[in-house]
C-alpha positions in Angstrom: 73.1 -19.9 217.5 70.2 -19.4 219.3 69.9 -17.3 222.1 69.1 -19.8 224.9 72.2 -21.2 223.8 74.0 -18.0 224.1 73.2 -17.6 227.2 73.9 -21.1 228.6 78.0 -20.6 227.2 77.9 -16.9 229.2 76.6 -18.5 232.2 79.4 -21.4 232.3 82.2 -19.7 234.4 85.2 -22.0 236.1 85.8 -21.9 239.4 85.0 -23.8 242.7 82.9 -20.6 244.4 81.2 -20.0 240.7 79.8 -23.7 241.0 79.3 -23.7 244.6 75.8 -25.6 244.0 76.3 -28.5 241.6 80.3 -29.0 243.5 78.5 -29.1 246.7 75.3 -31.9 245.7 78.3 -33.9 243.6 80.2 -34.4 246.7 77.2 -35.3 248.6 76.5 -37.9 245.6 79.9 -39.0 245.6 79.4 -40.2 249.4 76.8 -41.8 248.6 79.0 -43.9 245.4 81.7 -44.6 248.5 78.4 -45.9 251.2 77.8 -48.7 248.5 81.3 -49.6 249.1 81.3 -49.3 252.3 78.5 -51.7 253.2 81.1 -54.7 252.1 84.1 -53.5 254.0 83.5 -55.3 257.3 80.9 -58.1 256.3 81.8 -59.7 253.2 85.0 -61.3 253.5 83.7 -62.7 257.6 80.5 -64.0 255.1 82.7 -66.0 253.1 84.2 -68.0 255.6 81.2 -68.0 257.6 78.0 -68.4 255.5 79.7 -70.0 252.5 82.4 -71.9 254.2 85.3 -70.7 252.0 88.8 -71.4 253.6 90.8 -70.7 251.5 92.0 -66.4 251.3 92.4 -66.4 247.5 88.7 -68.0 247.3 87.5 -65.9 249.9 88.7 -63.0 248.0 87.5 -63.6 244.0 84.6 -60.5 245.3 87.6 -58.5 245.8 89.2 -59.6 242.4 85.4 -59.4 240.1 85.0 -56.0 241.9 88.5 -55.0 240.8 88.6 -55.8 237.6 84.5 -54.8 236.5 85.6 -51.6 238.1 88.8 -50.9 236.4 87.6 -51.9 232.8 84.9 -49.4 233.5 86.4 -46.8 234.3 88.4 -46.6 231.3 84.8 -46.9 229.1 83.5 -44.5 231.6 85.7 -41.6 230.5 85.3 -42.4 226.4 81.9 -42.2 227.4 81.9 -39.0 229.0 83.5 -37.1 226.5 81.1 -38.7 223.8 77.4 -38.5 225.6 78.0 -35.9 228.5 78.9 -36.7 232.0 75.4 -37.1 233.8 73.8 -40.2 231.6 77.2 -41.6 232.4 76.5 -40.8 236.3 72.9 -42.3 235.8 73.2 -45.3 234.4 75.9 -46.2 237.5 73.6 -45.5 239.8 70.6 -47.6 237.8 73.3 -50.8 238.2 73.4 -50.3 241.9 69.8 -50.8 242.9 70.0 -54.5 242.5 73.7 -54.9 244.4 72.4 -54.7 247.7 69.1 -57.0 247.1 71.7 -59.9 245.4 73.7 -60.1 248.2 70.7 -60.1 251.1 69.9 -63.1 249.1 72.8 -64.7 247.6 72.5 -68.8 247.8 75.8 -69.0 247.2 79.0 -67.1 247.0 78.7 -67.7 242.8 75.9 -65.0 243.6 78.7 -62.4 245.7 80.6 -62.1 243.3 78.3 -61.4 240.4 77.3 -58.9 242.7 80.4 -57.6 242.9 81.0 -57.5 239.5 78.0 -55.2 239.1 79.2 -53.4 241.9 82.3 -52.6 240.2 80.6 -51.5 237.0 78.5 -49.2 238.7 81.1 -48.0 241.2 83.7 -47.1 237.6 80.8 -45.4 236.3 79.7 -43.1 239.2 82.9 -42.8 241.1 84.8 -41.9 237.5 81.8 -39.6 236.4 82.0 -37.5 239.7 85.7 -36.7 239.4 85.7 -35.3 235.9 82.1 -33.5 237.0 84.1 -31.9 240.0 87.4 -31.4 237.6 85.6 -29.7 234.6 83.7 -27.0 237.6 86.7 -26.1 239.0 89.2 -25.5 236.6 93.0 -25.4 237.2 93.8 -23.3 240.2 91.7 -25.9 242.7 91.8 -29.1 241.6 93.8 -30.6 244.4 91.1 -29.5 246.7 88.6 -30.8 244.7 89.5 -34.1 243.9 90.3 -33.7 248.3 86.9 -33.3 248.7 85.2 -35.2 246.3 87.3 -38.7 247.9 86.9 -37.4 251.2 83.4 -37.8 250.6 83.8 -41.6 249.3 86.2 -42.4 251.4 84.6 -41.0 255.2 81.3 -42.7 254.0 83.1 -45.9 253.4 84.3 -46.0 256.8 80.9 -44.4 258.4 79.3 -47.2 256.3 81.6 -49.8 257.3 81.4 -49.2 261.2 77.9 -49.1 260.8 77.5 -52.2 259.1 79.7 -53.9 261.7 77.6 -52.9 264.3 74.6 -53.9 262.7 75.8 -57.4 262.2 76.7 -57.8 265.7 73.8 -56.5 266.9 71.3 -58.3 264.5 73.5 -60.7 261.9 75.2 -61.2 259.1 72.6 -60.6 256.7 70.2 -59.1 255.7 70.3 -55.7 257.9 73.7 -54.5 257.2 72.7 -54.4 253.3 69.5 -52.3 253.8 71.8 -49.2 254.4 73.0 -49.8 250.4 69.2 -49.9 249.4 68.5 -46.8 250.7 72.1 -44.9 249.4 71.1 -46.5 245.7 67.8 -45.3 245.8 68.9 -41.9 246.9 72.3 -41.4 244.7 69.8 -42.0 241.6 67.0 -39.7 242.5 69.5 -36.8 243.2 71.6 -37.7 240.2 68.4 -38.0 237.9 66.8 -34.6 238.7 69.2 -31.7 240.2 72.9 -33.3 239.1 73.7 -30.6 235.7 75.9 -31.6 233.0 79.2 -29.8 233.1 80.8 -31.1 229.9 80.5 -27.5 228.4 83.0 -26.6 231.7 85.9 -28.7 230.1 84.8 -27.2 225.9 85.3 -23.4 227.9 88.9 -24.8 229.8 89.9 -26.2 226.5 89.6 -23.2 225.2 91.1 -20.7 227.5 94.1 -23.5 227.9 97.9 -21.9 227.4 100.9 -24.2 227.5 103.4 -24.5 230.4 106.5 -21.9 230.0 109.0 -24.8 230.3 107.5 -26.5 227.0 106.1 -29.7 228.7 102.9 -31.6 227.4 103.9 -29.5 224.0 103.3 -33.2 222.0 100.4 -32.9 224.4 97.7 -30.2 223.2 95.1 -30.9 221.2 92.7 -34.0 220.9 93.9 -36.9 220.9 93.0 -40.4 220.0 91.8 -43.0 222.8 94.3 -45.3 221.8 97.1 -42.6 222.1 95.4 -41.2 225.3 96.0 -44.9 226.9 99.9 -45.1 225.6 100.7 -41.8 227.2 98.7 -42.3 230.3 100.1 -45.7 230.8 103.5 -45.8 229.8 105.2 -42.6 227.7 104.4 -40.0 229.3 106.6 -39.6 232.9 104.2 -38.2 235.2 101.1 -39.6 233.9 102.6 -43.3 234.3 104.4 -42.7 237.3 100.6 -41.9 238.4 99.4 -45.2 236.8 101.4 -47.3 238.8 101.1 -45.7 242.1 97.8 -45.5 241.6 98.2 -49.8 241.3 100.3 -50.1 244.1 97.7 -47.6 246.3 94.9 -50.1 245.7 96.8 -53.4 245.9 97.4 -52.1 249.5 93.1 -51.3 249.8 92.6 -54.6 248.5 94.5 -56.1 251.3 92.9 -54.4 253.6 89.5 -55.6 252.3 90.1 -58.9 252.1 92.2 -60.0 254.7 92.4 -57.2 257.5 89.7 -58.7 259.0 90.5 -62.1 258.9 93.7 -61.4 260.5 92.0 -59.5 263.1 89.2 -62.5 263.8 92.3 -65.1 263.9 93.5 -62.4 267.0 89.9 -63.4 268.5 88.7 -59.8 268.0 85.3 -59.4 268.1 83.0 -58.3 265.2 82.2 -54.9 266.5 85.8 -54.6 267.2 86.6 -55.6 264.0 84.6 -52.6 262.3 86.4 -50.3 263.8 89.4 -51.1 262.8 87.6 -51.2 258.8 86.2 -47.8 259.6 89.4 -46.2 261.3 91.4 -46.3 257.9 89.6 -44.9 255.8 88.0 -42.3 257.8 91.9 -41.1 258.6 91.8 -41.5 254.7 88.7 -39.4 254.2 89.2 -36.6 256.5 93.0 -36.3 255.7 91.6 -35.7 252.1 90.4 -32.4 253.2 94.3 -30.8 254.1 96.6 -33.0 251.4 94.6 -32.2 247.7 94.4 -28.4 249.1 98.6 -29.0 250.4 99.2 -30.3 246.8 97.9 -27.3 245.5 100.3 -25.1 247.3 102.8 -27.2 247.7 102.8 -29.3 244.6 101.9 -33.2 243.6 105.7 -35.0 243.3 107.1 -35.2 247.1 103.3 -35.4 248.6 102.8 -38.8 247.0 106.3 -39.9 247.4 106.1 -40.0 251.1 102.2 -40.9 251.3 103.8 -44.2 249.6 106.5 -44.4 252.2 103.7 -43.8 255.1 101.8 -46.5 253.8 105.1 -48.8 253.6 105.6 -48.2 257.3 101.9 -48.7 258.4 102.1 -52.3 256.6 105.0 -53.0 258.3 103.4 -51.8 261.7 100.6 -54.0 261.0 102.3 -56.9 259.9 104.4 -57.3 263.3 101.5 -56.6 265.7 98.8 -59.2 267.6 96.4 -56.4 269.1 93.9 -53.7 268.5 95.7 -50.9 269.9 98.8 -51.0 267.1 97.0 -52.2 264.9 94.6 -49.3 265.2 97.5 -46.8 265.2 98.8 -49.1 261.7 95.4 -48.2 260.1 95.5 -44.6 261.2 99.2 -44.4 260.1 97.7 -46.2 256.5 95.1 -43.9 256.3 97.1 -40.4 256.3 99.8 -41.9 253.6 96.6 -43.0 251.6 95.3 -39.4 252.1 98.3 -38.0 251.0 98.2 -39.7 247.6 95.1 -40.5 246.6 93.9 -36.8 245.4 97.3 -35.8 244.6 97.5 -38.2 241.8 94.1 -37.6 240.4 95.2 -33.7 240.4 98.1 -34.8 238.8 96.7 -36.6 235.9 94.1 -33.4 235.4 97.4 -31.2 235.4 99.1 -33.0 232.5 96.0 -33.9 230.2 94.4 -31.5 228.1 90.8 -31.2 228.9 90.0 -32.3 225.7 90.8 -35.7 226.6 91.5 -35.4 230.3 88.0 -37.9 230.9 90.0 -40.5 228.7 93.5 -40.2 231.0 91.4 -40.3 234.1 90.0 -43.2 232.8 93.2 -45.0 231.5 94.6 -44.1 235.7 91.8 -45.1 237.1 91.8 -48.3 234.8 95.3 -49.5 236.4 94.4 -47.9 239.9 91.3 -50.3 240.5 93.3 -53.0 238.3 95.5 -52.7 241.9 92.2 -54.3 243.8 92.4 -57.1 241.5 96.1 -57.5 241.8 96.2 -56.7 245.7 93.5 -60.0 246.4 95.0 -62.4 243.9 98.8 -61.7 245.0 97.3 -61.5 249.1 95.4 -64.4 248.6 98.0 -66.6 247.2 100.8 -65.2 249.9 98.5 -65.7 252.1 97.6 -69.4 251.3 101.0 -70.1 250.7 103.3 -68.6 253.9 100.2 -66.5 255.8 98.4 -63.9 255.8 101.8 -61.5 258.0 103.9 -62.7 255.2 101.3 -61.4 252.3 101.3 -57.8 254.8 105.1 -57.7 254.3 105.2 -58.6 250.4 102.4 -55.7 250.2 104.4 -53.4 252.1 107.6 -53.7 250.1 105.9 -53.1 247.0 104.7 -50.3 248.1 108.2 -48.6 249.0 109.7 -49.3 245.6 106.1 -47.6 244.2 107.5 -44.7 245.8 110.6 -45.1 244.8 109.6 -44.8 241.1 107.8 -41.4 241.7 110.6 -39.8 243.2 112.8 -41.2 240.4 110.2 -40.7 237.1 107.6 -37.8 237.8 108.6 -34.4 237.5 106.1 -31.8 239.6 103.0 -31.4 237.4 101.2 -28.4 239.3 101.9 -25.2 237.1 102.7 -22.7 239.7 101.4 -19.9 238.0 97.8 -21.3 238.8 97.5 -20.4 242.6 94.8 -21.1 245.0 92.0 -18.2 244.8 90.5 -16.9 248.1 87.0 -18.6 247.0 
């Protein structure tokens, strides 16, 4: 062992205030992954009907569905991988396959061209979005993960909705296309030259928690420790082990109810005769409640545990649906979005936190994978069952199926999941 070597394993240290640095530039790339998102929220689906003369919803919302499915299927090869190259080519290539997404859908011919884009946009999105959550994991180590994973999708999530307010503006002011898309030129451009030069590896973070890792006193994840193989990782994370599958499927529930939202939020609110400025507020307001709420629930679930927080963030969401689904204006519908946002923010870190509780760190970027693989399946889910709902009976009626759904998701958390957070890992003053 060489000494520069040496030194590199004495300098790695756990701890949010120890990593102050790299935490602090990975959650200002991380907003950057969620401004390439956000640039869609308000303009694509009004292009589609638009631009493209798609009347259908479920036509309309195959972006939604390519995006969904490119993104989940990469973010379970994102986390293999991590743990077999390193973190930060993972980060780099994502952000190589976003440079193009903006240009291809300035110039898309026809809606063939979206959602290729979109497909690309998913890959890109699983590999930087994944990569950035096991970065900010591995830094932290046990004691702050809720926070973390609170500030690293408050990041995505309040540049989503800066993004998407911004964009709506822009097309009012200007048009459809092209100026709304130049802000995702410039956040591609800038996500890969940070990543590229100043963004550190952190794989050796996870090698040091592996090895200062001690079980929990009541004998859970005992079958756990150890490496495991990516086909058993999957298995566990998906359907044998109780709190990582509870996870799984809230996680799919959570994102069914985003890709309604997408898709056919604001053609519901056009149909109201809303206008397009109007309209991106409404996009922006729930997931900037989202993104700022972030910032209080992953550091609550640290104190006061993972189970109950997502239990009734599922329930909040339930009730927002339902408040959206029986109004005809912007004011409730505003207070629906705000109401959607705080039950999103109260599970959306939570379950990430929960996942990095149960899975040993040697395979912990394989389990966030595997959840993050049926989390952003629920995008994919959420347009197809929306759109045909919505063809079929309306788009209220699809609001209400959605919003159901959603309740029972909560129902089998409280049911299944036992509390994950080991109490005996505390918040630190730092």
């Amino acid at each position: 062992m060489n000494d520069t070597t040496t030194h590199r394993r004495r300098a790695t240290h756990l701890g949010l205030r120890q990593n102050a640095a790299q935490f602090g530039l990975l959650v200002g790339v991380n907003a950057l992954v969620g401004g390439m998102l956000g640039q869609e929220r308000t303009v694509l689906p009004l292009l589609a009907e638009s631009e493209f003369g798609l009347q259908a919803y479920t036509a309309g919302l195959t972006f939604i569905v390519a995006f969904g499915l490119a993104k989940a299927a990469t973010n379970y090869v994102a986390g293999t991988l991590g743990d077999r190259y390193g973190r930060k080519p993972v980060l780099v290539a994502g952000w190589v396959l976003a440079l193009p997404v903006p240009i291809l859908l300035i110039w898309a011919p026809s809606w063939a061209w979206v959602v290729a884009a979109n497909v690309l946009l998913g890959i890109s999105q699983g590999l930087t979005w994944s990569t950035t959550v096991v970065m900010k994991i591995d830094l932290v180590g046990p004691a702050r993960r809720g926070f973390a994973m609170g500030l690293n999708e408050a990041a995505g999530y309040l540049a989503v909705a800066v993004t998407a307010l911004a964009t709506g503006y822009l097309a009012e002011a200007h048009s459809l296309r092209p100026t709304p898309f130049y802000l995702g030129i410039a956040f591609a451009a800038l996500g890969l030259g940070l990543s590229t030069l100043f963004v550190r590896e952190t794989q050796g973070h996870a090698r040091l928690e592996a090895s200062l890792h001690t079980p929990r006193p009541d004998g859970r994840h005992a079958h756990l420790h150890g490496d495991l193989t990516s086909r058993e990782v999957a298995v566990q994370t998906s359907f044998r082990e109780p709190a990582l599958s509870s996870a799984s499927q809230a996680g799919l529930v959570n994102n069914l109810n985003d890709g309604l939202a997408w898709g056919l939020f604001p053609v519901l609110f056009t149909g109201a005769g809303l206008s397009v400025g109007r309209i991106g507020v409404l996009a922006a307001l729930y997931p900037a409640v989202w993104g700022l709420g972030q910032l209080v629930t992953g550091a609550l679930s640290d104190r006061w545990g993972r189970k109950w927080l997502i239990v009734g963030g599922m329930g909040l969401q339930a009730v927002a649906l339902v408040v959206i689904a029986i109004s005809s204006s912007f004011a409730p519908w505003a207070v629906g979005a705000a109401l959607l946002g705080a039950g999103t923010a109260m599970v959306y870190p939570t379950l990430l936190a929960a996942v990095g509780d149960v899975a040993h760190p040697s395979w912990r970027a394989r389990a966030v994978g595997v959840y993050r693989l049926w989390r952003d399946g629920g995008f994919a889910v959420g347009a197809l069952l929306a759109g045909v709902v919505a063809d079929a009976l309306g788009v209220r009626a699809a609001v209400w199926v959605v919003a159901v759904l959603t309740a029972l998701s909560g129902l089998v958390v409280a049911l299944r999941m036992y509390e994950t957070h080991d109490t005996r890992h505390q918040p630190d003053p730092g």
